[in-house]
FIMIMI-749616 format. One line per 3 residues: their letters; for each residue z, y, x of N, C-alpha, C. Coordinates in steps of 0.001 Angstrom, whole numbers, plus 500000, padded with zeros to 6 digits. Layout:
N
A) Z Y X Z Y X Z Y X  ...
This chain:
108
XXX) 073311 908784 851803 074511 909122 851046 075707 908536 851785  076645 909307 851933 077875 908892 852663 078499 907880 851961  079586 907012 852510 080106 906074 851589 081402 906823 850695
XXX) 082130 907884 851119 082800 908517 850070 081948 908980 849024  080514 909574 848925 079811 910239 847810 079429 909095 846807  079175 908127 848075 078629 906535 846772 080015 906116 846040
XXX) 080898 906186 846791 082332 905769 845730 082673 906166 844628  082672 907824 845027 082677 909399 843731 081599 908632 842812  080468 908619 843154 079470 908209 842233 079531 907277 841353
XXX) 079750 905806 841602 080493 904716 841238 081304 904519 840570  082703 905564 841078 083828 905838 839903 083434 906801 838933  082833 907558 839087 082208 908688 837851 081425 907583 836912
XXX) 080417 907037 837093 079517 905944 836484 080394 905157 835604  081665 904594 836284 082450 903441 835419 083104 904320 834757  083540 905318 834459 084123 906596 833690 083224 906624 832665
XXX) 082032 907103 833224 080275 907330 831800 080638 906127 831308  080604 904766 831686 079823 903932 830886 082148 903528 829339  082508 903591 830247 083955 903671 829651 084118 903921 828527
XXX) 083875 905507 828716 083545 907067 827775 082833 906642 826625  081622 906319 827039 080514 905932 826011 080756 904978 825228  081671 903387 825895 081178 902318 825036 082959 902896 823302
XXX) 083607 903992 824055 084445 904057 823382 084168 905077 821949  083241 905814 822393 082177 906166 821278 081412 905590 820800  080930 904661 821275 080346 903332 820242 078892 902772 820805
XXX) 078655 903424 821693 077324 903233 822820 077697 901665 823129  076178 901139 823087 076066 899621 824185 075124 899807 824909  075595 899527 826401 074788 900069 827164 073875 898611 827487
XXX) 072364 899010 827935 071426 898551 827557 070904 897868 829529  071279 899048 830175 070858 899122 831492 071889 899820 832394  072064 899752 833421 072883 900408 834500 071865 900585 835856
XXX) 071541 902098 836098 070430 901696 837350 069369 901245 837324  068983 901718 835770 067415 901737 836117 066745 902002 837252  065651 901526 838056 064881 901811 838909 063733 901720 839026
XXX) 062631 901947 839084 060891 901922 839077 060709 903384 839517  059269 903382 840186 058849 904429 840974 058824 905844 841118  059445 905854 839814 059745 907670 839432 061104 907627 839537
XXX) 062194 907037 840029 063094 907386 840150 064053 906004 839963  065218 907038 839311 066478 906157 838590 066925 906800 837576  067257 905915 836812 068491 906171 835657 069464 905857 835348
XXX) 070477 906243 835487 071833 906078 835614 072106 904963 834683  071888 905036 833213 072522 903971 832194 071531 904590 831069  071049 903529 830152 070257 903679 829390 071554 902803 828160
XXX) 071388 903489 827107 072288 902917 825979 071974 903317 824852  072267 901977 823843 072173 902438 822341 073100 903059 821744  073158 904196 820893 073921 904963 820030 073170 905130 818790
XXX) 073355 903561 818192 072996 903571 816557 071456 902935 816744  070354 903805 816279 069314 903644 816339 068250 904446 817519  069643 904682 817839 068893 905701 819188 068977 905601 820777
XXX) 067954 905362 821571 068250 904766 823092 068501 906112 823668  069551 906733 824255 070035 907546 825304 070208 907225 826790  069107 907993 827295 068738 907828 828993 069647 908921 829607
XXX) 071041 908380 830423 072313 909197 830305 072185 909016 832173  071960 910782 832253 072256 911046 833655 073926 911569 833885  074466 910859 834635 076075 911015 835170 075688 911956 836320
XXX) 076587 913208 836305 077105 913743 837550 078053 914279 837465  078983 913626 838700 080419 913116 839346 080404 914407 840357  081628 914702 840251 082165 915953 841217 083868 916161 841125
XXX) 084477 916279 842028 086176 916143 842399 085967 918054 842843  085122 919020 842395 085544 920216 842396 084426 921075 841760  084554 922450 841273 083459 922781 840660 083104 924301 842057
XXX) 083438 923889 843181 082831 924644 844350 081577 924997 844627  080398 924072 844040 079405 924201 844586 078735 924337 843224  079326 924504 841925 078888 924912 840575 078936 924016 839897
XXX) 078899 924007 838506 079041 922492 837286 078357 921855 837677  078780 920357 837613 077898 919496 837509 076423 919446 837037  076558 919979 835772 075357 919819 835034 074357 920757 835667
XXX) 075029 921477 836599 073536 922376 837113 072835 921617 837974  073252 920212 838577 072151 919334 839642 071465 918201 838638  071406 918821 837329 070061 918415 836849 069319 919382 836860
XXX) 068516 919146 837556 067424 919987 837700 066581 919785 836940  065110 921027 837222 064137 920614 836411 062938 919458 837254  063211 919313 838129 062253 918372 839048 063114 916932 838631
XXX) 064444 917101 838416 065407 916224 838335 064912 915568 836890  064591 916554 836255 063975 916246 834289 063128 915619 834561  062404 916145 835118 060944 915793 835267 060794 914121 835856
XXX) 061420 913735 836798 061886 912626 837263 062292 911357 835953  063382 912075 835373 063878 911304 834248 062817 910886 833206  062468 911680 833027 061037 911717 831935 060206 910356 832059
XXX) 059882 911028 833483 058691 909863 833966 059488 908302 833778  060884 908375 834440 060935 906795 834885 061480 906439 833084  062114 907619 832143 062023 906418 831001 060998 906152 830155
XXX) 059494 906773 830243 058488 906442 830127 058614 904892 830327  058423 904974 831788 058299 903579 832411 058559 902600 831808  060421 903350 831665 061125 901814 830893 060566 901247 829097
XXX) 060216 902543 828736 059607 902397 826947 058607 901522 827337  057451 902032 828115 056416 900590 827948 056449 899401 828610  057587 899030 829784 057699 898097 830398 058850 897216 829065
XXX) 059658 897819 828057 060445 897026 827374 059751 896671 825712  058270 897572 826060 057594 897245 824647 058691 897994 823510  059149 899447 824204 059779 900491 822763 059026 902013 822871
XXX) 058190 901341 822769 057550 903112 823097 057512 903770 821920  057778 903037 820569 058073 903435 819396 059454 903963 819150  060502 903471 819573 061698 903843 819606 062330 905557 819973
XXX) 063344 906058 819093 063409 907162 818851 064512 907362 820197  064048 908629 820794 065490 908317 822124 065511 909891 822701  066524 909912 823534 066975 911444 823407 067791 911233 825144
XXX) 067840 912220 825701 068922 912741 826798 069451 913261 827064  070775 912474 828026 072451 912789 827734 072573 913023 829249  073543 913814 829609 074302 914000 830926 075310 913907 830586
XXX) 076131 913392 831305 077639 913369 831337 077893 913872 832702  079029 914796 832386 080194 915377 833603 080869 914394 833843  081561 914167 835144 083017 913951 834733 083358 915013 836278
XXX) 084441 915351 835930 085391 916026 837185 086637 915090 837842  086723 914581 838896 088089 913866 839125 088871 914486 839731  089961 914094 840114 090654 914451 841185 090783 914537 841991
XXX) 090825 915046 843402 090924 914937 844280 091971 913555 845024  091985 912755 844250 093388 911824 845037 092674 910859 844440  091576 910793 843270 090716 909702 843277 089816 908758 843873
């Protein structure tokens, strides 16, 4: 990853987690990581843990954001918050998944 795409990424991320805690989310994790992948930010909203994939884009040239979740991309997510439910002892816990856009500017 280039160091402009990790920046975009970075500033999109501190945007998600911003966004969220102003809706009332506490975020739980930033960057999950274990062998199926990553997860962007894992957060509570109420009684509910949301495994929140961010994708950051400064143009919609190459199509919405939300279309580079893929389904291999799901499939990915799935697995690693598996992971995190039985590695945090919540495999009981009720939880759901979020993408967030954000679009910036180009001068960002």
């Amino acid at each position: 990853m280039t160091e402009a795409r990790h920046a975009l990424g970075k500033a999109g991320e501190e945007a998600a987690v911003e966004f969220l805690r102003q809706h009332g989310y506490r975020i739980l994790e930033r960057n999950y990581r274990c062998r199926f992948g990553e997860i962007d930010l894992i957060a509570r909203d109420g009684r509910m843990l949301a495994f929140v994939e961010v994708k950051t884009r400064r143009s919609q040239k190459y199509g919405p954001a939300a279309a580079a979740v893929t389904a291999q991309k799901q499939r990915h997510l799935i697995k690693a918050s598996q992971a995190y439910l039985i590695q945090e002892k919540k495999a009981g816990e009720l939880c759901r998944f979020d993408v967030v856009t954000i679009e910036m500017d180009a001068q960002q």
